[in-house]
PAMARVO-192195 format. One record per residue (C-alpha): residue number from 1; residue in three letters; chain; x, y, z. Coordinates in Angstrom, 3 decimals. Layout:
BEGIN
@nr NUM, rest ALA, kette A, c1 X, c2 Y, c3 Z $
...
This chain:
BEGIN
@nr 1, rest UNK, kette A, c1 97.222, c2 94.215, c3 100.792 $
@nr 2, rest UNK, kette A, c1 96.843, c2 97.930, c3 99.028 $
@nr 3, rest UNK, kette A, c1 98.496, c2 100.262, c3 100.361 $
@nr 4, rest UNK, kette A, c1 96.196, c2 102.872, c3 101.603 $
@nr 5, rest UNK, kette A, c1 95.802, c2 100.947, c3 104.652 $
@nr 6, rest UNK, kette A, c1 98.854, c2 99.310, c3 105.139 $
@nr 7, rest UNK, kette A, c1 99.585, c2 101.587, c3 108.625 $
@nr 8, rest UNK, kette A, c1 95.878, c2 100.814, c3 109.946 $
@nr 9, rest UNK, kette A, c1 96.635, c2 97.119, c3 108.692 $
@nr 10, rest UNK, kette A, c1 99.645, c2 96.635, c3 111.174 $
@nr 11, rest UNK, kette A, c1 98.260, c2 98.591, c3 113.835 $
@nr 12, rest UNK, kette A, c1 95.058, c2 96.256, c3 113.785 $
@nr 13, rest UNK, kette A, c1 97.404, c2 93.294, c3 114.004 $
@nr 14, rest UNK, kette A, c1 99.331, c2 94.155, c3 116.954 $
@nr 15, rest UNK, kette A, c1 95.763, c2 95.428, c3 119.040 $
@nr 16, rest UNK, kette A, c1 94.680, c2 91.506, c3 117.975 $
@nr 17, rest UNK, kette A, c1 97.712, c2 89.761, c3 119.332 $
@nr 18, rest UNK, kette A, c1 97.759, c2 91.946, c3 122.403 $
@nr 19, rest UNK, kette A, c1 93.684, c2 91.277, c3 122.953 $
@nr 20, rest UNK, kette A, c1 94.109, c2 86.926, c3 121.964 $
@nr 21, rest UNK, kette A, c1 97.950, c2 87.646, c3 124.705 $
@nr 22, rest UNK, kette A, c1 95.322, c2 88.870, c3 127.424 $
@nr 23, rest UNK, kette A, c1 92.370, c2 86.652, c3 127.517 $
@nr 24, rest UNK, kette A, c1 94.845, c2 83.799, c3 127.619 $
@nr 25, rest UNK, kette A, c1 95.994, c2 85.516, c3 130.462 $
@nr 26, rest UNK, kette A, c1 92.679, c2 86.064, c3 132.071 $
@nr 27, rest UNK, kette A, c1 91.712, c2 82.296, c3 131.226 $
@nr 28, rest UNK, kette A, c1 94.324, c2 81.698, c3 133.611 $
@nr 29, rest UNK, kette A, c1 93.498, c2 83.469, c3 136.798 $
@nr 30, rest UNK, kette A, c1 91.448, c2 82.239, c3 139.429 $
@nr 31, rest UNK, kette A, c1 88.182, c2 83.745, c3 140.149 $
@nr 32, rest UNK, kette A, c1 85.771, c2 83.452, c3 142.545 $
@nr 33, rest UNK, kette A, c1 82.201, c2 81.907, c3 141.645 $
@nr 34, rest UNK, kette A, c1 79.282, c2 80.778, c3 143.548 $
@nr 35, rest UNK, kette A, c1 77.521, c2 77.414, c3 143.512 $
@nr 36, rest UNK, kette A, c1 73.585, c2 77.424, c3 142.866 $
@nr 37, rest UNK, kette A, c1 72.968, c2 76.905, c3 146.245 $
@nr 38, rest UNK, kette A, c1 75.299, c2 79.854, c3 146.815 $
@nr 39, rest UNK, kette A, c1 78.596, c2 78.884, c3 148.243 $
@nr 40, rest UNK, kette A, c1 81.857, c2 80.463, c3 146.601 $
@nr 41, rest UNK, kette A, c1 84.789, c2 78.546, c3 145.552 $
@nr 42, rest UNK, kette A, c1 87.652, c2 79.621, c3 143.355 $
@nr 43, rest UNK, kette A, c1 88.729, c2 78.227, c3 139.959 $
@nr 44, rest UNK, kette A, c1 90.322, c2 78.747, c3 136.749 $
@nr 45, rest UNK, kette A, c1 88.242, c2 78.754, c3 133.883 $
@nr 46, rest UNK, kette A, c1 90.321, c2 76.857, c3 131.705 $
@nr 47, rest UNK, kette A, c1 91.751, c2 74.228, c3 133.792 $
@nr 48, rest UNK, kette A, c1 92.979, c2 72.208, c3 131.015 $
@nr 49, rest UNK, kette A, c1 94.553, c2 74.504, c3 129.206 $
@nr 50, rest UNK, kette A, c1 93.227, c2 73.728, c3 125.677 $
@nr 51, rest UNK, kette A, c1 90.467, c2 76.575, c3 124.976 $
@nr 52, rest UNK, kette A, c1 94.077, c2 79.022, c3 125.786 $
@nr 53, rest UNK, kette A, c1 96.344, c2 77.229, c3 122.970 $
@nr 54, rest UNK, kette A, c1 92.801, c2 77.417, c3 120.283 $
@nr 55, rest UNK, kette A, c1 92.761, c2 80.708, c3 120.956 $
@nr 56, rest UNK, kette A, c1 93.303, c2 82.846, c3 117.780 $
@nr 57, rest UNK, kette A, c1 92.021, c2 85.919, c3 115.559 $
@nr 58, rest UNK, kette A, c1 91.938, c2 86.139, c3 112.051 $
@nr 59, rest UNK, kette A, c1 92.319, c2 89.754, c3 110.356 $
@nr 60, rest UNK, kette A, c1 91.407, c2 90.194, c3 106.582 $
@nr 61, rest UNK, kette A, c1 91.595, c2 92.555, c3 103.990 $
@nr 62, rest UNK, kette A, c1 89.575, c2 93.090, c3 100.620 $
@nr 63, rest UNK, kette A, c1 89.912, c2 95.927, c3 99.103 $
@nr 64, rest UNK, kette A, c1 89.549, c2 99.143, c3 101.306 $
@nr 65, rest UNK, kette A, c1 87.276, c2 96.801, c3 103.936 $
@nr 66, rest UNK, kette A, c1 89.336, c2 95.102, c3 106.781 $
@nr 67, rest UNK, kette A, c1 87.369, c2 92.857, c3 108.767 $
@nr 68, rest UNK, kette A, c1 88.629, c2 90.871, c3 112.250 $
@nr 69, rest UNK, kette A, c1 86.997, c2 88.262, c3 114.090 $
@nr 70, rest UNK, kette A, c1 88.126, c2 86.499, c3 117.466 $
@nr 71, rest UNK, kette A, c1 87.472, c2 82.696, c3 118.207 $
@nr 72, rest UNK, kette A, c1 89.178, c2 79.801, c3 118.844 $
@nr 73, rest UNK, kette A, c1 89.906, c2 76.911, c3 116.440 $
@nr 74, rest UNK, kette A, c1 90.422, c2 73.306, c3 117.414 $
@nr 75, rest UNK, kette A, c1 88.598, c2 71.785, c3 120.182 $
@nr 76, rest UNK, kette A, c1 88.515, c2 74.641, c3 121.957 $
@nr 77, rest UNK, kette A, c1 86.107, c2 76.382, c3 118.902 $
@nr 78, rest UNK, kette A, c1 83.505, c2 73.771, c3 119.937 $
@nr 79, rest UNK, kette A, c1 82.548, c2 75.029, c3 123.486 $
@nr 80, rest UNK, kette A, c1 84.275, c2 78.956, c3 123.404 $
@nr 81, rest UNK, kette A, c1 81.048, c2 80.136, c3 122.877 $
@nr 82, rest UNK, kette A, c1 79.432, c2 78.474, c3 126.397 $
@nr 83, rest UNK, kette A, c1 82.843, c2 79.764, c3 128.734 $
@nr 84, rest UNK, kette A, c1 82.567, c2 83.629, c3 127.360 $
@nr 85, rest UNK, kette A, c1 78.494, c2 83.668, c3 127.395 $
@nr 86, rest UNK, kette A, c1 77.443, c2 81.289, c3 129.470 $
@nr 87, rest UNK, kette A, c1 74.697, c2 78.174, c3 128.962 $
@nr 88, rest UNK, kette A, c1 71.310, c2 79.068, c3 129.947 $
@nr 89, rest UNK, kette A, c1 69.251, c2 76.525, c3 131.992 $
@nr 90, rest UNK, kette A, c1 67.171, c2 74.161, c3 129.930 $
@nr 91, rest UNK, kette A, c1 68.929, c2 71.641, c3 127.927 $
@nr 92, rest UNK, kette A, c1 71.953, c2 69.615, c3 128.952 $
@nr 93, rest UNK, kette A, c1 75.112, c2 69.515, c3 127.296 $
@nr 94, rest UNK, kette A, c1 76.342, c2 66.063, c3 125.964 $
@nr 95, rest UNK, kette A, c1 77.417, c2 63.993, c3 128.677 $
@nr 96, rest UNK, kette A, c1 80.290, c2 62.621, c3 126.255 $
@nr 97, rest UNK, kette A, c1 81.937, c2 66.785, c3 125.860 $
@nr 98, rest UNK, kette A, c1 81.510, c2 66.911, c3 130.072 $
@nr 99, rest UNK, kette A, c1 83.146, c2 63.067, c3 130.572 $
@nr 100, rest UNK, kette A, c1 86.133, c2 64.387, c3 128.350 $
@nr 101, rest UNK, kette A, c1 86.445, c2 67.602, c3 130.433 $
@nr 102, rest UNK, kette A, c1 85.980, c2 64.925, c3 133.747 $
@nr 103, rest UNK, kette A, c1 89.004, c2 63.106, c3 132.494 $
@nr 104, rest UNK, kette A, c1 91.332, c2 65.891, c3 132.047 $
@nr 105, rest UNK, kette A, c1 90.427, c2 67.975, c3 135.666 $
@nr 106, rest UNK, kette A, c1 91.195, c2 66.737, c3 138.655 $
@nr 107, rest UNK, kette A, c1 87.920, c2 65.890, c3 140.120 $
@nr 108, rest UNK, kette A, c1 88.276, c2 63.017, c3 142.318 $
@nr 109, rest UNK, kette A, c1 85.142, c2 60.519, c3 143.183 $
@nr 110, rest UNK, kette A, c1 83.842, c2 60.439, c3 146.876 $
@nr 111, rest UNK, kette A, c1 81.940, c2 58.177, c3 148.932 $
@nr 112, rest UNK, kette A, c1 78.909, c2 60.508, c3 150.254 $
@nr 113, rest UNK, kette A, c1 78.750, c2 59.108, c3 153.584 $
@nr 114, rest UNK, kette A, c1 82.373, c2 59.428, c3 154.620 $
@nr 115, rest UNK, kette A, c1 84.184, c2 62.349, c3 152.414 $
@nr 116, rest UNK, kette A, c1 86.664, c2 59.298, c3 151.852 $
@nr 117, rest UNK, kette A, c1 88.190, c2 59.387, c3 147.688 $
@nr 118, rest UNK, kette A, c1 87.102, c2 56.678, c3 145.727 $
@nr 119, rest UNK, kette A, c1 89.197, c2 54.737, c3 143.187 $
@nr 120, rest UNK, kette A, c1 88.261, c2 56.729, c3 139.178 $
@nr 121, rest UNK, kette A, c1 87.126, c2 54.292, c3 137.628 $
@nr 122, rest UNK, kette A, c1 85.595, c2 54.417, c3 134.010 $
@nr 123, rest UNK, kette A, c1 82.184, c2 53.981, c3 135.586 $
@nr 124, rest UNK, kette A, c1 82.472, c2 56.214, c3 138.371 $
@nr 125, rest UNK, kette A, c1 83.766, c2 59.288, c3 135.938 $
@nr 126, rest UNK, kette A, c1 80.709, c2 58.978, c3 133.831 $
@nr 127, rest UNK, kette A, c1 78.383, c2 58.851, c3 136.370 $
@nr 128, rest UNK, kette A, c1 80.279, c2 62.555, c3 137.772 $
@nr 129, rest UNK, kette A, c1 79.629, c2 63.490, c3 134.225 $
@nr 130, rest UNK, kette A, c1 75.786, c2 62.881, c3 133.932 $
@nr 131, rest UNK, kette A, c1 75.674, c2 64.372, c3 137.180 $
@nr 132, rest UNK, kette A, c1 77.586, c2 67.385, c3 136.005 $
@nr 133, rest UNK, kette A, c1 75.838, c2 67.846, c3 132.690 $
@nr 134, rest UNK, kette A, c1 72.074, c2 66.807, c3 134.338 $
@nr 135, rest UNK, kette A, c1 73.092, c2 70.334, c3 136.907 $
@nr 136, rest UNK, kette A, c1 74.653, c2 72.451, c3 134.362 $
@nr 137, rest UNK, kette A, c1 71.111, c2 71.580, c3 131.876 $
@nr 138, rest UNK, kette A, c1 69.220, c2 72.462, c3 135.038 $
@nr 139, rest UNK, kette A, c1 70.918, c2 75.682, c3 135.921 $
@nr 140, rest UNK, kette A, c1 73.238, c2 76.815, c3 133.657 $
@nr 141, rest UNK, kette A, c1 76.370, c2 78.063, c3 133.586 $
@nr 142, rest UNK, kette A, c1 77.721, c2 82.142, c3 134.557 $
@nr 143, rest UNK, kette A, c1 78.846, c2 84.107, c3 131.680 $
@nr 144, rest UNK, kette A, c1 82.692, c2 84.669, c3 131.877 $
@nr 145, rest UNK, kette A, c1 83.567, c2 87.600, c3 129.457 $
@nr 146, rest UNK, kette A, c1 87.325, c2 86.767, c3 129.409 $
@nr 147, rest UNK, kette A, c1 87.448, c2 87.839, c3 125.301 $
@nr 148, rest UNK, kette A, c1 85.363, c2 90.754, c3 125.848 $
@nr 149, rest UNK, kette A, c1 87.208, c2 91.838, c3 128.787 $
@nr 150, rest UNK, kette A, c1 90.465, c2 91.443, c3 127.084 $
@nr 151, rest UNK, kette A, c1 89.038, c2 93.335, c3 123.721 $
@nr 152, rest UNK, kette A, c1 87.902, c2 96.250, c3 126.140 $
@nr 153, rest UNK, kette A, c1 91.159, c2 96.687, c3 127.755 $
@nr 154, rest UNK, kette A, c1 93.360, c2 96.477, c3 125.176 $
@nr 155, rest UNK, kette A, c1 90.841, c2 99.161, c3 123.342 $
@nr 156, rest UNK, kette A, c1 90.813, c2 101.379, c3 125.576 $
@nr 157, rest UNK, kette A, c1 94.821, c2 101.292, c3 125.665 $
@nr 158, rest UNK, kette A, c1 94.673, c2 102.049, c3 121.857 $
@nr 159, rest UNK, kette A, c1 94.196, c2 105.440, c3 122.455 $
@nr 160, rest UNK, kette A, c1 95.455, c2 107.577, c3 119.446 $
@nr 161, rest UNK, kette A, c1 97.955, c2 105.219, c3 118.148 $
@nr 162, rest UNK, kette A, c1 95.220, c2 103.643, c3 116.241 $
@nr 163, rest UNK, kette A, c1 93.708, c2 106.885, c3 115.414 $
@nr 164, rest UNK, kette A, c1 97.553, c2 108.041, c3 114.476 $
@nr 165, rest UNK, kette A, c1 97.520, c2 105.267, c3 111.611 $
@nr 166, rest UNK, kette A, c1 94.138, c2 105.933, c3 110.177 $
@nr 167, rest UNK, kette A, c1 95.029, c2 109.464, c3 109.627 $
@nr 168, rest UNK, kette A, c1 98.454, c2 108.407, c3 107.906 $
@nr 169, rest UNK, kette A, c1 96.790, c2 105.879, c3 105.877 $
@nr 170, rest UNK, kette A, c1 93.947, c2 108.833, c3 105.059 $
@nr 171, rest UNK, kette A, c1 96.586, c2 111.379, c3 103.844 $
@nr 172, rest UNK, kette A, c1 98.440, c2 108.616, c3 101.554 $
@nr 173, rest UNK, kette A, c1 94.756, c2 108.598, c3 99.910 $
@nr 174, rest UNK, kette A, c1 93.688, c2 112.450, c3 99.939 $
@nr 175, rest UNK, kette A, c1 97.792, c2 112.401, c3 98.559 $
@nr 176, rest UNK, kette A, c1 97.394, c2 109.536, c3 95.967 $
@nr 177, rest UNK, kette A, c1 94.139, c2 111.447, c3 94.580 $
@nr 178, rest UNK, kette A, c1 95.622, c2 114.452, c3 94.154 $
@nr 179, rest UNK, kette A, c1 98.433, c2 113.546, c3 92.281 $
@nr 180, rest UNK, kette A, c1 96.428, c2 111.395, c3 90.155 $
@nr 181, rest UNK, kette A, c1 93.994, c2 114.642, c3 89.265 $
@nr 182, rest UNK, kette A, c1 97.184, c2 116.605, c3 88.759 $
@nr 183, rest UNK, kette A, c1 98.279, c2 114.108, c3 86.173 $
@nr 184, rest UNK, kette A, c1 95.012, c2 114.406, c3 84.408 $
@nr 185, rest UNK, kette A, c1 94.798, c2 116.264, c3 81.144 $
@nr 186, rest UNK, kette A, c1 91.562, c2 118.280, c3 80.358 $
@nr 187, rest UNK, kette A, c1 90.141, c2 118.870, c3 77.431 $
């Protein structure tokens, strides 16, 4: 790392572990949705827990450009994309990512006619999971914005301490060059 933007660097680094800290937070709070046919129910969006642990961020720097990117790595890197944007109707997702997902939430089998639970059997869980997958290909899924939300609010905390370091890091340089003309012998 050089160190004209070693204060702008650190400052970066702490605004991405606060912004990956939050949407792990917001991943865990129960909002309210509504079904196609419009009832509203309450959930987490990450039941499991595993898109939360794959969060991550990586933060780079060549030269005088830093670049940072947000994502999730893992498992959870295969279907972060569909929670924060959503899935648009049309094509179904495979039936074998929905069966794992199945497994892992507590979604219990019922007999139509009754309400009464059914024994989860093998067959029974990927039948819920065509189902599942056949309905979210048909109407998609809602957008949740949990990393944007998280970026936002943590931005807009940033204020001037951000600003603070970029002008720190902008006076070593405007320094550095100076000294460096000084130092320079014309002939």
């Amino acid at each position: 790392m050089s160190a004209e933007t070693n204060n702008t660097f650190a400052e970066l680094e702490q605004f991405s572990e606060k912004v990956v800290e939050k949407a792990k937070q917001l991943l865990a709070v129960k909002r309210r949705r509504k079904s196609p046919r419009g009832a509203s129910y309450s959930t987490k969006i990450n039941s499991s827990g595993r898109l939360s642990k794959s969060l991550l961020y990586d933060l780079n720097q060549r030269g005088d450009k830093i670049t940072l990117d947000f994502g999730a790595g893992g498992v959870g890197g295969n279907y972060l994309e569909y929670v924060e944007e959503g899935r648009p109707p049309g094509k179904q997702p495979p039936i074998s990512a929905i069966l794992k997902w199945v497994r892992i939430k507590p979604l219990n089998p019922r007999n139509l006619k009754n309400g009464q639970l059914l024994k989860r059997t093998d067959a029974r869980l990927k039948s819920m999971a065509y189902v599942i997958a056949r309905k979210i290909g048909k109407y998609g899924t809602e957008a949740t914005h949990f990393y944007t939300e998280a970026f936002i609010e943590e931005y807009n905390k940033l204020g001037e301490d951000l600003q603070n370091e970029w002008l720190k890091d902008v006076e070593f340089n405007v320094d550095f060059t100076f000294d460096k003309l000084d130092n320079i012998k014309l002939s």
